[in-house]
C-alpha positions as CSV (number, residue, x, y, z in Angstrom):
1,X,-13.4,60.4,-20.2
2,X,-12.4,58.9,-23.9
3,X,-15.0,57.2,-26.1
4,X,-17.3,58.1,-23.6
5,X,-16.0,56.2,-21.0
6,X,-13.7,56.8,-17.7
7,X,-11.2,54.1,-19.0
8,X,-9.1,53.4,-15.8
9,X,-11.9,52.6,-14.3
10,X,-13.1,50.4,-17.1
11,X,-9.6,48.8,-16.7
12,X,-9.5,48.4,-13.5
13,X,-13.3,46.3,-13.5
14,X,-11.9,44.5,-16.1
15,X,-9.1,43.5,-14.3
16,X,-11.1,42.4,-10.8
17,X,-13.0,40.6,-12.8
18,X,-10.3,39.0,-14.4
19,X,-9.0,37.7,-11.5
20,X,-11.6,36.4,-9.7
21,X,-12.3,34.4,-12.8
22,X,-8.4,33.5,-13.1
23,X,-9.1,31.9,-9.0
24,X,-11.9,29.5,-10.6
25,X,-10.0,28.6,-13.8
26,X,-6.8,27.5,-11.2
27,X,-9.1,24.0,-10.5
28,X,-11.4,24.0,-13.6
29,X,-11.9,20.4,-14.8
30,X,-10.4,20.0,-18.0
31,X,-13.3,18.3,-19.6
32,X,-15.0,22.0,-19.2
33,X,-12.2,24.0,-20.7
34,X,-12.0,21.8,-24.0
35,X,-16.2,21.7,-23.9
36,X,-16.0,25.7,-23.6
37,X,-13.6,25.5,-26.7
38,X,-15.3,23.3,-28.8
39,X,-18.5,24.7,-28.3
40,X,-16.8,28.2,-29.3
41,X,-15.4,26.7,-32.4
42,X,-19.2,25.4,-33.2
43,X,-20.1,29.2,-32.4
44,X,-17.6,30.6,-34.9
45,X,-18.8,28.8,-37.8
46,X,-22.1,29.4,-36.8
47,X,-21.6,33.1,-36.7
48,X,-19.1,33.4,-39.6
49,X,-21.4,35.4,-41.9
50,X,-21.7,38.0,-39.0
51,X,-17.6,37.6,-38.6
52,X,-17.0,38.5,-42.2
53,X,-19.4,40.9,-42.2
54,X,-17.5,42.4,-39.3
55,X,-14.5,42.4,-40.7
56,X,-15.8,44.2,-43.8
57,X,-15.8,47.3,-41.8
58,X,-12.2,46.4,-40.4
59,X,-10.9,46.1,-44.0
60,X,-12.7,49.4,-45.1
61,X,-10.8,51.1,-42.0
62,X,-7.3,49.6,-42.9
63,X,-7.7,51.1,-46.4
64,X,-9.0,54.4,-45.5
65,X,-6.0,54.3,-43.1
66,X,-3.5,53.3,-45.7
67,X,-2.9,49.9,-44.3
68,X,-0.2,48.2,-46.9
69,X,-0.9,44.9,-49.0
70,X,0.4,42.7,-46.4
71,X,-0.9,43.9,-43.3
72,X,-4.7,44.1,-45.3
73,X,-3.7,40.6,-45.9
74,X,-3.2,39.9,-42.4
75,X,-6.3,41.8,-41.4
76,X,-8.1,39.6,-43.6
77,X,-10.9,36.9,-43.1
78,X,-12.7,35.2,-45.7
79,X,-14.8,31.3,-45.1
80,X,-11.4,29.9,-45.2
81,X,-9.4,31.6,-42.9
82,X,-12.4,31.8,-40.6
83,X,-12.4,27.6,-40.8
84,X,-8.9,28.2,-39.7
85,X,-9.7,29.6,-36.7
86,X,-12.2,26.9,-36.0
87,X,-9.8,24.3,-36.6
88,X,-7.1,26.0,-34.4
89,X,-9.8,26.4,-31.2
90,X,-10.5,22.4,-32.1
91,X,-7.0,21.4,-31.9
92,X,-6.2,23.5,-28.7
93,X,-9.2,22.0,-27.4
94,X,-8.0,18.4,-28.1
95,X,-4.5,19.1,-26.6
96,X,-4.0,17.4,-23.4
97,X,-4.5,19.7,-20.0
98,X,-0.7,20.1,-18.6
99,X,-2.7,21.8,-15.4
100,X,-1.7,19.7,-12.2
101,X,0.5,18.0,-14.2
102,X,3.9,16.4,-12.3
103,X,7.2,17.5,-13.7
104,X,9.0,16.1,-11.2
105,X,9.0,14.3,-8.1
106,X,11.2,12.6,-5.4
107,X,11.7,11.8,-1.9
108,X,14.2,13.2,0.9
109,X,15.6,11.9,3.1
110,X,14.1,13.8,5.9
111,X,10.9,12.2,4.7
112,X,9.7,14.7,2.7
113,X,8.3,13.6,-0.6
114,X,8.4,16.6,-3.2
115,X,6.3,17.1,-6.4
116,X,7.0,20.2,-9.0
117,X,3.5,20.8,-10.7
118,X,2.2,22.9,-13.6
119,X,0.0,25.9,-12.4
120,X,-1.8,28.6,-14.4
121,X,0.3,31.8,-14.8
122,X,-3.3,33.7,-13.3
123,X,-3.9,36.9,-16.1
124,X,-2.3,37.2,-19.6
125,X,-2.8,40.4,-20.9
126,X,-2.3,39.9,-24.9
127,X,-1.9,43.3,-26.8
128,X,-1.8,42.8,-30.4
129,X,-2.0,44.5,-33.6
130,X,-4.1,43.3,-36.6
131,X,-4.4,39.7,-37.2
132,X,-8.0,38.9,-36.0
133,X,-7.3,35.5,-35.7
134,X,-5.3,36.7,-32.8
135,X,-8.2,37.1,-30.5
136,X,-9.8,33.3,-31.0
137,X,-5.6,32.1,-30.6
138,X,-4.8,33.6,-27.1
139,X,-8.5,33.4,-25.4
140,X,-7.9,29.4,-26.6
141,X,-4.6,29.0,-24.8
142,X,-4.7,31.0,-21.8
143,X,-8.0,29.5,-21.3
144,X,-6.6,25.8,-21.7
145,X,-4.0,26.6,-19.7
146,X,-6.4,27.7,-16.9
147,X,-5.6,31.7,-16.8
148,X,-7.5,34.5,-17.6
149,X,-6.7,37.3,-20.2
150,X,-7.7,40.2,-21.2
151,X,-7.7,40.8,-24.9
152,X,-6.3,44.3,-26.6
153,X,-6.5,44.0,-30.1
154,X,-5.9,46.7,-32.8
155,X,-7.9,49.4,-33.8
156,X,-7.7,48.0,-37.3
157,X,-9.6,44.5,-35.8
158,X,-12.0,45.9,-33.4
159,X,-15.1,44.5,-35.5
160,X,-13.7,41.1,-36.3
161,X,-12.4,40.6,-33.0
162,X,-15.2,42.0,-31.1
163,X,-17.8,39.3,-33.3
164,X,-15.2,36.2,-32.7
165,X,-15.0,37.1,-28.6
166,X,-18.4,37.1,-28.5
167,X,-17.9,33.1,-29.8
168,X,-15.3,33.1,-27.2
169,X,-17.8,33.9,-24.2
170,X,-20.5,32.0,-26.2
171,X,-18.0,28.6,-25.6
172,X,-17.4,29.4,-21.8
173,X,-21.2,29.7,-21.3
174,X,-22.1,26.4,-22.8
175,X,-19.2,25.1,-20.6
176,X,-20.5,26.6,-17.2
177,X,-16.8,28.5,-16.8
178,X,-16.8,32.3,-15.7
179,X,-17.8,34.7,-19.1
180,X,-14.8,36.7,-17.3
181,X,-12.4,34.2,-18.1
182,X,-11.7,35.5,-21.4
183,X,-12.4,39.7,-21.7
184,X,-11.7,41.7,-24.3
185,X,-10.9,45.5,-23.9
186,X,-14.1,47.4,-25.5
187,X,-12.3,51.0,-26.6
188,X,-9.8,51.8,-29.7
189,X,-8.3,54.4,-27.5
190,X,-4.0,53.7,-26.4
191,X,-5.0,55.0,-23.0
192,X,-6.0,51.3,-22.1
193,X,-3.0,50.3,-23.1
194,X,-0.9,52.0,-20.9
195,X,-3.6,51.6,-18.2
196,X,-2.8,47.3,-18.9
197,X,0.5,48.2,-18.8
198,X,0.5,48.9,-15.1
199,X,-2.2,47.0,-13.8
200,X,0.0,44.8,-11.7
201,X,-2.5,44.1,-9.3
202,X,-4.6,42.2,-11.7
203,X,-2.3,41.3,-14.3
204,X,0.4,38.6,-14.2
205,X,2.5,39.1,-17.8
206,X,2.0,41.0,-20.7
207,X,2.1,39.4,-24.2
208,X,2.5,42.1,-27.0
209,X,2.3,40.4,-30.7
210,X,2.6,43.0,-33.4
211,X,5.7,45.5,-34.9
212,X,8.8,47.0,-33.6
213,X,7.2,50.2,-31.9
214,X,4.2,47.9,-30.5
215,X,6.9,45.6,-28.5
216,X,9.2,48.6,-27.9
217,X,6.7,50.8,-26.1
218,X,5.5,47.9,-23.6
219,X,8.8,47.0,-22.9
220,X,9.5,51.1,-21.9
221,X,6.6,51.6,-20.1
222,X,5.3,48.2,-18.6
223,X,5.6,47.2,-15.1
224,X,4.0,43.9,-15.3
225,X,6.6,40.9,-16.8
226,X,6.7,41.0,-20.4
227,X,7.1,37.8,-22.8
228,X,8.3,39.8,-25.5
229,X,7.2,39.0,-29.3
230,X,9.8,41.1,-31.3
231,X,9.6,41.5,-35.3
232,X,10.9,38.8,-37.4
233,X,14.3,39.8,-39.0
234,X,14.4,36.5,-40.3
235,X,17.3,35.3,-42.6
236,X,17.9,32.4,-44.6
237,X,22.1,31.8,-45.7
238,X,22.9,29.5,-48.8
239,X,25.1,27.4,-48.3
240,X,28.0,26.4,-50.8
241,X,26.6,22.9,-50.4
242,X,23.0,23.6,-50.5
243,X,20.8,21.1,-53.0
244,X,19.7,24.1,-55.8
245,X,16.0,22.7,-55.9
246,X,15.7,22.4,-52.5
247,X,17.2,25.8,-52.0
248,X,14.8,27.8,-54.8
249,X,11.6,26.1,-53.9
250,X,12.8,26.9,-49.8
251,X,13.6,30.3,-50.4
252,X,10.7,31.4,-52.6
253,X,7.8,29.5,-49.8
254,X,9.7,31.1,-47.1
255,X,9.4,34.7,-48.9
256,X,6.2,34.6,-51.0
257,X,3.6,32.5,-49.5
258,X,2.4,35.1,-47.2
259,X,4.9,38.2,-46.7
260,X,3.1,39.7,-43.6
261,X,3.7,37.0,-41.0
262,X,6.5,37.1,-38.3
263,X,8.4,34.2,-40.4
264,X,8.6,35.4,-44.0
265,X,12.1,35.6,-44.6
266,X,13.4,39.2,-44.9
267,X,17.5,38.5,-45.9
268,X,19.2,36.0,-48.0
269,X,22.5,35.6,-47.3
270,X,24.5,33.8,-50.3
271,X,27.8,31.9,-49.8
272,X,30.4,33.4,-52.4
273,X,31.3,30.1,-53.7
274,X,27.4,29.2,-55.0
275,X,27.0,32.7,-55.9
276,X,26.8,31.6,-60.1
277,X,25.0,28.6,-59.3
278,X,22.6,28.6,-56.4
279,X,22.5,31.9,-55.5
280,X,21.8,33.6,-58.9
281,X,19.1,30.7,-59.6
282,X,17.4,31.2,-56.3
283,X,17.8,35.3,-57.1
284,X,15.8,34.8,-60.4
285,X,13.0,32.8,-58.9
286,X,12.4,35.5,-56.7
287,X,12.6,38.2,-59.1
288,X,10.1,36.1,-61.7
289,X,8.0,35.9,-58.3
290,X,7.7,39.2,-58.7
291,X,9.6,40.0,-55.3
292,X,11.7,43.3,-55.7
293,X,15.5,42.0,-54.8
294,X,17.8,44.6,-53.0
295,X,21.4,43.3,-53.2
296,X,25.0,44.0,-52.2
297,X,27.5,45.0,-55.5
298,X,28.0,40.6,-56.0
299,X,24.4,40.1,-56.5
300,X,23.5,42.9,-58.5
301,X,25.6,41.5,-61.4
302,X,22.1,40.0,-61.7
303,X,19.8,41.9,-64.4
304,X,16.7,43.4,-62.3
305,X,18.2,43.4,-58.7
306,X,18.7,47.0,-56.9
307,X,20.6,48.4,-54.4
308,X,20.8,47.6,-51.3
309,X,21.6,50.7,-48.6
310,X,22.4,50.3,-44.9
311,X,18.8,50.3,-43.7
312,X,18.0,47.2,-45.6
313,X,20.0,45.3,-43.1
314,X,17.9,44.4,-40.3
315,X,14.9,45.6,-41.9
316,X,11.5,43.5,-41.5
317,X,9.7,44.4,-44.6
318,X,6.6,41.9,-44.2
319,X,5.9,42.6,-48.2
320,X,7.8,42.0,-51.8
321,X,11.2,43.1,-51.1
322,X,14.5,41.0,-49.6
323,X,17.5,42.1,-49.0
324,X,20.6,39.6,-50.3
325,X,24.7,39.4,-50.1
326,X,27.2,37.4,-50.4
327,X,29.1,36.1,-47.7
328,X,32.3,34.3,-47.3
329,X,31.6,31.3,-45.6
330,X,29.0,30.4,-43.0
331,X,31.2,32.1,-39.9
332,X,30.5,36.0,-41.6
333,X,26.7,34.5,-42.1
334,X,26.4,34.1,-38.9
335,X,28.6,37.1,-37.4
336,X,25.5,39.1,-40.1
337,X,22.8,37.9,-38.3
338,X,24.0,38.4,-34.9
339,X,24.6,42.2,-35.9
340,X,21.2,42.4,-37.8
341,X,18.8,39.6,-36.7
342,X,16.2,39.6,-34.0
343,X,16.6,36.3,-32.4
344,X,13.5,35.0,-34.1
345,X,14.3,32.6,-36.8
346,X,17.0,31.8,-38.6
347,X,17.8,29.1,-41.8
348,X,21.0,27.4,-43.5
349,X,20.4,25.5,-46.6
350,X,23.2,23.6,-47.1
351,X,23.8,19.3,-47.8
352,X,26.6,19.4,-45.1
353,X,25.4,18.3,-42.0
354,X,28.3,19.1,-40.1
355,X,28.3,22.6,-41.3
356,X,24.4,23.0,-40.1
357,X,25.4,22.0,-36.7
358,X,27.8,24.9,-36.7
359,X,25.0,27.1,-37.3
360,X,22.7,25.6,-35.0
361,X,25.5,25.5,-32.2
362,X,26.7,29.0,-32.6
363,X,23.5,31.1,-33.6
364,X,20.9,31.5,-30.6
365,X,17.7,32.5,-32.2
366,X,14.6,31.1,-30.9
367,X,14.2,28.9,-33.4
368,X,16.6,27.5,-36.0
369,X,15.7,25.6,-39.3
370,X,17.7,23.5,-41.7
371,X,16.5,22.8,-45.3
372,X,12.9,23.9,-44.5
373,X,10.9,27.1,-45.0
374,X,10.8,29.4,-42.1
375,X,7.1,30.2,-42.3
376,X,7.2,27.1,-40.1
377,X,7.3,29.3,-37.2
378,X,4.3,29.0,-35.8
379,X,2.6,27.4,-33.1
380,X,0.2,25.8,-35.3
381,X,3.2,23.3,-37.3
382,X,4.7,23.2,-33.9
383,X,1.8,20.7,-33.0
384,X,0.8,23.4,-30.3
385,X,-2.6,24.1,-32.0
386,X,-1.7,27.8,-31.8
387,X,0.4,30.1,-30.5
388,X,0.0,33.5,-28.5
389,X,3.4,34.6,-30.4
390,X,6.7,33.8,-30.7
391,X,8.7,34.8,-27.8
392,X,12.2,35.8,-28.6
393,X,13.6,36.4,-25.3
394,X,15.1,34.2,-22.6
395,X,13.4,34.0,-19.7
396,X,10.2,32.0,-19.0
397,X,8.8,31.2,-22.8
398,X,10.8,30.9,-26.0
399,X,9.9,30.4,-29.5
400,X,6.4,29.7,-29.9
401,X,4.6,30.4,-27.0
402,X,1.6,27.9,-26.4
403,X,-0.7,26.2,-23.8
404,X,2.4,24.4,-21.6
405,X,4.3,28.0,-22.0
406,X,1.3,29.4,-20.5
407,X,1.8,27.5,-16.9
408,X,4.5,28.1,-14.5
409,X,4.7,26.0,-11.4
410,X,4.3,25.2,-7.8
411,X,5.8,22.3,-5.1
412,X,4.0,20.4,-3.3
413,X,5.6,19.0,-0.2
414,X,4.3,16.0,1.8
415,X,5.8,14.7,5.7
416,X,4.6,13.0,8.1
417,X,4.8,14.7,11.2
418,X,8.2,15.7,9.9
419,X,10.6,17.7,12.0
420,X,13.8,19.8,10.4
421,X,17.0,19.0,13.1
């Protein structure tokens, strides 16, 4: 018994109930699902003093518990952010219903006519760290996608996600769709997370959004699939024919606008050739940005830039601080990031088109960017309305992970009284 509770068993009602309600959502009209999301949007604004106030508590807990800048910053909800989430719930909402949809279909010639269709994946188990925002993202997805999900946010969140799952079940009730479509686990205590971990009766994939040791331990311990959401070693390499504006005003958006998200660029990897020219003007801007530079022995011939040491390669920081070398030519930029990278995102800046092909052909992150910030990656700019996370492995879902990612499929298979010779 933790938090006064017997939490398997806790778990294991939650996940019953998540199932049965994952059987209804399979053939839920789609004009419910984007009422129950609408209507939860309408709840959110309605109740955003109450979300706030929640979160109050949550930030007061992240700074008793040392939380740094940018995960406070990522804990964070103020009327803004909190319009955000409204607008994301909206635009999931409007997104059209890929349930039952036909991917493909043709006839045999034994008569049988066969159709591949979209089908719910059934339960979504989300694990995630602090971002509140989190909770009103994956309940919105895995509920237009017609599954179930059971929500385990962090400790840090438990007030702000706790008031804006309560607008969650608000939206399914004005919609008429089972309350235990969307479920949100009601302890702090790790226990039911390894408890989700193993539910494979009731759970059909895992989704874990947050740091390296979040990702790491499900992928040790779980026996349910995983669609893994690793950390965002995310590099950007200047190229010797990259446009200097382009590349400053690149760089410092991709580093500075918000340093704790998953696509804040962590490495800046500087052709030799532009070193004097781009790479040293693109160095300053950061350092007047007030971004603490780490560098190899070429780029600290720049007043104000420190050293770099082996750890700073491959090293998500998710605050002020990039790491930056030179490189030869775009062949050792991209023999660096397969060494140090995560398979998130990656960037060239560069004027030559046939040299960003090269990059695009040879590197195999998720997602790959040319001449554009990589705080791009994300759902939301993806047109997907949101995201449950950026998967960065192979199977299944890749890159931003969104409504369509959240189907699998079935066959349907017509005859007529037809026979197999």
């Amino acid at each position: 018994m933790k938090d006064g509770m017997d939490i398997q068993a806790v778990m294991q009602d939650i996940g019953q109930k998540a199932r049965a309600a994952a059987a209804e959502l399979a053939f839920a009209d789609a004009d419910a699902k984007t009422k129950a999301l609408n209507a939860a949007a309408d709840a959110v604004w309605q109740r955003r003093a109450e979300i706030i106030e929640a979160n109050a508590k949550d930030m007061e807990f992240g700074r008793e518990k040392g939380l740094s800048a940018a995960m406070l910053d990522r804990l964070m909800l103020d009327e803004a952010r909190v319009q955000g989430i409204c607008d994301g719930l909206r635009a999931v909402a409007g997104q059209d219903d890929s349930v039952g949809q036909v991917m493909e279909e043709w006839d045999r010639p034994s008569g049988l006519h066969i159709k591949r269709v979209r089908t719910p994946l059934g339960v979504i188990g989300v694990i995630y760290e602090s971002r509140p925002n989190v909770t009103a993202d994956a309940g919105a997805l895995c509920l237009k996608a017609g599954n179930a999900v059971i929500l385990r946010g962090g400790s840090e969140s438990f007030h702000s996600s706790g008031a804006i799952h309560d607008c969650l079940v608000d939206g399914l009730k004005a919609a008429g769709l089972p309350e235990d479509a969307i479920q949100r686990v009601p302890t702090r205590d790790r226990e039911a997370v390894s408890e989700m971990l193993t539910m494979t009766d009731s759970i059909d994939v895992i989704v874990p959004r947050g740091g390296k040791g979040l990702v790491g331990l499900v992928q040790r311990e779980a026996r349910v699939p995983v669609f893994a959401h690793l950390e965002g070693i995310v590099h950007i390499y200047l190229d010797k024919d990259a446009d200097l504006t382009k590349a400053v005003e690149v760089v410092l958006n991709a580093k500075t606008r918000r340093t704790g998200i998953c696509g804040a660029a962590e490495c800046l990897l500087i052709h030799e050739d532009a070193m004097e020219t781009v790479g040293s003007a693109v160095i300053d801007a950061l350092l007047a940005a007030g971004v603490e530079v780490r560098g190899d022995a070429a780029v600290r011939s720049i007043e104000g830039v420190v050293e770099a040491n082996d750890d700073d390669w491959g090293r998500e920081y998710l605050e002020m601080i990039i790491a930056a070398r030179t490189v030869s030519d775009v062949e050792e930029a991209i023999s660096h990031i397969r060494k140090f990278g995560s398979d998130h995102t990656d960037c060239i800046i560069t004027e030559d088109a046939n040299t960003a092909a090269h990059f695009f052909e040879r590197l195999d992150s998720a997602i790959l960017m040319h001449n554009a910030s990589t705080q791009f990656a994300d759902g939301g700019e993806f047109g997907m309305g949101a995201e449950i996370g950026i998967a960065t492995g192979k199977m299944h879902a890749r890159g931003p992970v969104g409504a369509v990612q959240l189907t699998s499929f079935k066959y349907l298979v017509t005859g007529d009284g037809t026979l197999r010779s």
